[in-house]
C-alpha positions in Angstrom: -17.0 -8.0 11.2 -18.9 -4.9 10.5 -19.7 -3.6 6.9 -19.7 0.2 6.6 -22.6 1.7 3.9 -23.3 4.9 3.0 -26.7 6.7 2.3 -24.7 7.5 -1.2 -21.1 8.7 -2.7 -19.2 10.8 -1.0 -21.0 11.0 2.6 -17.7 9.8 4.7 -17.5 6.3 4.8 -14.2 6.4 4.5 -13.3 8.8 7.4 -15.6 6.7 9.1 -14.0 3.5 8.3 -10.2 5.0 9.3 -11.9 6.6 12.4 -13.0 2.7 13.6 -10.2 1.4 12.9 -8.2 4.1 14.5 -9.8 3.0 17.9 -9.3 0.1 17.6 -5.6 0.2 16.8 -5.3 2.5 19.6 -7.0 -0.3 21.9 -4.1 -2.6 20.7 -6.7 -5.0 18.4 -5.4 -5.8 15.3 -7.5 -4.4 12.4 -8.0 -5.2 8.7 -9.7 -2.9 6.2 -11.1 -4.4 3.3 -12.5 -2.6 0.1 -14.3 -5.0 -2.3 -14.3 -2.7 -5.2 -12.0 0.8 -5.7 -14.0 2.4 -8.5 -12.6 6.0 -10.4 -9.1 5.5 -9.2 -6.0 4.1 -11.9 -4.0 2.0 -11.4 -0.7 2.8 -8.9 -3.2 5.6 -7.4 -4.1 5.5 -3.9 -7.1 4.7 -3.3 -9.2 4.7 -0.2 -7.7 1.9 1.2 -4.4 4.2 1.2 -6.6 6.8 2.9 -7.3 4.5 5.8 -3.7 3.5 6.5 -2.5 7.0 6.5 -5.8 7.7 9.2 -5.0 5.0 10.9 -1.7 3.7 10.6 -0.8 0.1 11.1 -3.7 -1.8 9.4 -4.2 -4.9 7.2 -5.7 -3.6 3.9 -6.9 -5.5 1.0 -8.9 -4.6 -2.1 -9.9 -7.2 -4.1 -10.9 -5.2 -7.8 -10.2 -2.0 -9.2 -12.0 0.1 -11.7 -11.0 3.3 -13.3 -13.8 4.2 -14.5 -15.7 6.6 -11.6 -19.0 4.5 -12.1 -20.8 1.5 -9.8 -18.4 -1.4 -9.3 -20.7 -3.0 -12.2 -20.6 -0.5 -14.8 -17.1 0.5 -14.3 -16.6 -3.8 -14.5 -18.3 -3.5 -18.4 -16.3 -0.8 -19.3 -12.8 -2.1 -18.3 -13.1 -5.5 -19.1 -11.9 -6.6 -15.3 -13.8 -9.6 -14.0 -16.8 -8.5 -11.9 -17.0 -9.5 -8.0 -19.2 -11.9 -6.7 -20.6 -12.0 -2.7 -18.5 -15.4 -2.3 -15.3 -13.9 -3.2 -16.0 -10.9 -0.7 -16.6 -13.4 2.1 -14.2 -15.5 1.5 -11.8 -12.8 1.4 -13.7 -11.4 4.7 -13.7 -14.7 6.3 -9.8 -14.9 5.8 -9.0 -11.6 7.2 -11.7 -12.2 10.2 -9.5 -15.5 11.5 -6.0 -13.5 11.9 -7.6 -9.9 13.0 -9.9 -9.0 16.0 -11.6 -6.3 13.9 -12.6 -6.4 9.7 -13.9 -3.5 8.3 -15.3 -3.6 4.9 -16.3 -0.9 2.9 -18.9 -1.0 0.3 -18.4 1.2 -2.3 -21.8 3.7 -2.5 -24.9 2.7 -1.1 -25.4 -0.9 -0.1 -27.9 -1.8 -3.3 -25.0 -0.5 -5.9 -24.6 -3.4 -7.7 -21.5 -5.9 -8.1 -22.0 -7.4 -11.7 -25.6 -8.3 -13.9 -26.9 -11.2 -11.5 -27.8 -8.0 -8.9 -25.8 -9.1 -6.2 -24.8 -6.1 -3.8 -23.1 -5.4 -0.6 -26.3 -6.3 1.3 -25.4 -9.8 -0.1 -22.1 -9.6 1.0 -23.2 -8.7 4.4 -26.1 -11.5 4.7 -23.5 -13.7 3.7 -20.9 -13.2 6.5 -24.0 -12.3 9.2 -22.1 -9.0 9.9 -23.7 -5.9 11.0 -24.2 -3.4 8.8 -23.0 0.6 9.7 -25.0 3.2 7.8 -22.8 6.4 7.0 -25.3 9.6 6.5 -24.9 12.9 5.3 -26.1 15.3 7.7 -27.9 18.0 5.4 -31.3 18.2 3.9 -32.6 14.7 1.9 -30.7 12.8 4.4 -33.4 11.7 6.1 -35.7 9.7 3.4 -31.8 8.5 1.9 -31.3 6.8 5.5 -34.4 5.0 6.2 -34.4 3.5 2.5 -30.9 2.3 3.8 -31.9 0.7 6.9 -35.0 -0.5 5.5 -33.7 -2.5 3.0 -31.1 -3.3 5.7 -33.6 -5.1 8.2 -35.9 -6.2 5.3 -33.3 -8.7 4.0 -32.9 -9.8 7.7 -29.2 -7.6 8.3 -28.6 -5.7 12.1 -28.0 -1.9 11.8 -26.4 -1.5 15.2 -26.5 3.0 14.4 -25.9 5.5 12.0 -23.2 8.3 12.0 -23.2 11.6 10.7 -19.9 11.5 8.2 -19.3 14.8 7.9 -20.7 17.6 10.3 -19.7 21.0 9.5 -18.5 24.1 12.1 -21.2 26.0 11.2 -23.7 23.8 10.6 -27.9 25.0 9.2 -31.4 24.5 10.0 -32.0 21.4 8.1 -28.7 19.5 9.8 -29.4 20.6 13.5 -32.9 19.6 13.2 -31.7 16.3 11.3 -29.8 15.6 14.6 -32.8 14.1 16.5 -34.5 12.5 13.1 -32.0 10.7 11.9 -32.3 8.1 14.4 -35.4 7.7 13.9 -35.0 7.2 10.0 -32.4 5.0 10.8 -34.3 2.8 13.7 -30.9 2.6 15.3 -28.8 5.1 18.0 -27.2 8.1 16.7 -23.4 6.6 17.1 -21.0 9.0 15.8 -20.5 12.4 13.9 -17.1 13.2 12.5 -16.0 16.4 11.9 -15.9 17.8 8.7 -12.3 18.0 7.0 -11.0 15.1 9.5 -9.6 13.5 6.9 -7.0 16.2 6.2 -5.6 16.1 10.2 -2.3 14.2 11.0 -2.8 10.5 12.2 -2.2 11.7 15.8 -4.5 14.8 15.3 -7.1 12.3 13.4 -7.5 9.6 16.2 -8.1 12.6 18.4 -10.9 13.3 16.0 -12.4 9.9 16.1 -12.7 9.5 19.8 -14.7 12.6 19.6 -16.7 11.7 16.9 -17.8 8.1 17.6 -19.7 6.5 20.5 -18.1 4.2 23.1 -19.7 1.5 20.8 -16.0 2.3 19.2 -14.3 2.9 22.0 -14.8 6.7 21.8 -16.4 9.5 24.0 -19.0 10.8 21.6 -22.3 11.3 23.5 -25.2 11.3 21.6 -28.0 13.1 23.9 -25.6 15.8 24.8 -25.0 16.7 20.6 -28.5 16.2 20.2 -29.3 18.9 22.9 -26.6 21.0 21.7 -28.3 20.8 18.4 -31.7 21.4 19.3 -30.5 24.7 21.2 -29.4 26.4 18.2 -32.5 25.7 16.1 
């Protein structure tokens, strides 16, 4: 199992997530996508769940509450009236999906401290729970840096494995701050640098997007993605 955080909203995990389980489809496992909580999206929408499927294309998905309200899974739960989630109802939901699927992705929804309901639990709780290693998703711009190793510090503080970090969106023309960010964001993150998607990935056919994720992501996912040779590629523009 692997649970897939973000440094924040919006910095990819999504992509991310389909790119994954893109790879691993294409290696012939059988992958299930699980989103605990869909918040700002009505009901019938698609959500990012939908997102993934379309990326990705034959993969178990299953998302357990949804909120309309675009708020943390907890607030959005006060406002709606819709039961809150707890971290034993995420892993049993996990733990269910792990026994008939070689690979479970779950995707938090935010950063991994946003919180579930009032008695604090997060997706760090979710995470400790199952013993699965936690993904951090970064943005690759300026602030990312101090926004990552708060991630992974909390992360290995409450006794979780980051096994990397990727870059969730990296741009064609990218500036100063996001070269240089290249070689510090491992260190932030105390893990290997393990992917960077590029940006607008998630607008490519599914053919055209699993393309995308072998060149984005490490041979960690079964991709080609080479860390040293982006980082020098990086560092020769700045």
């Amino acid at each position: 199992m692997l649970v897939v955080t973000g440094t924040g909203t919006g910095v990819g995990k999504t992509a991310v997530t389909a790119a994954i389980a893109a790879l691993a489809r294409d290696a012939g496992q059988r992958v299930a996508a699980l989103k605990p909580a869909q918040t700002g999206v009505a009901p019938g929408e698609p959500g990012d769940l939908a997102e993934i499927a379309r990326l990705a294309g034959d993969v178990t998905i299953r998302e357990l509450r949804r909120y309309p309200d675009p708020l943390s899974p907890e607030a959005a739960a006060r406002r709606s009236g819709v039961p809150v989630l707890s971290p034993a109802e995420v892993a049993g939901a996990a733990t269910e999906l792990d026994s008939e699927h070689d690979l479970v992705l779950i995707e938090g929804a935010g950063g991994l401290l946003v919180r579930f309901g009032p008695d604090g639990s997060t997706l760090a709780d979710v995470a400790w729970a199952l013993g699965a290693l936690v993904l951090v998703v970064a943005e690759a711009g300026l602030g990312t840096l101090n926004a990552t190793a708060l991630t992974s510090e909390v992360a290995t503080g409450r006794g979780l494995h980051v096994p990397g970090v990727v870059i969730g969106s990296w741009p064609a023309a990218p500036d100063l701050a996001m070269l240089s960010n290249v070689g510090d964001l491992p260190v932030a993150a105390g893990a290997p640098l393990l992917g960077a998607l590029a940006a607008g990935a998630g607008q490519l056919s599914q053919a055209e997007f699993l393309d995308e994720a072998r060149a984005g992501l490490s041979p960690w996912f079964g991709g080609d993605f080479d860390p040293d040779s982006f980082q020098n590629a990086a560092s020769a523009r700045t």
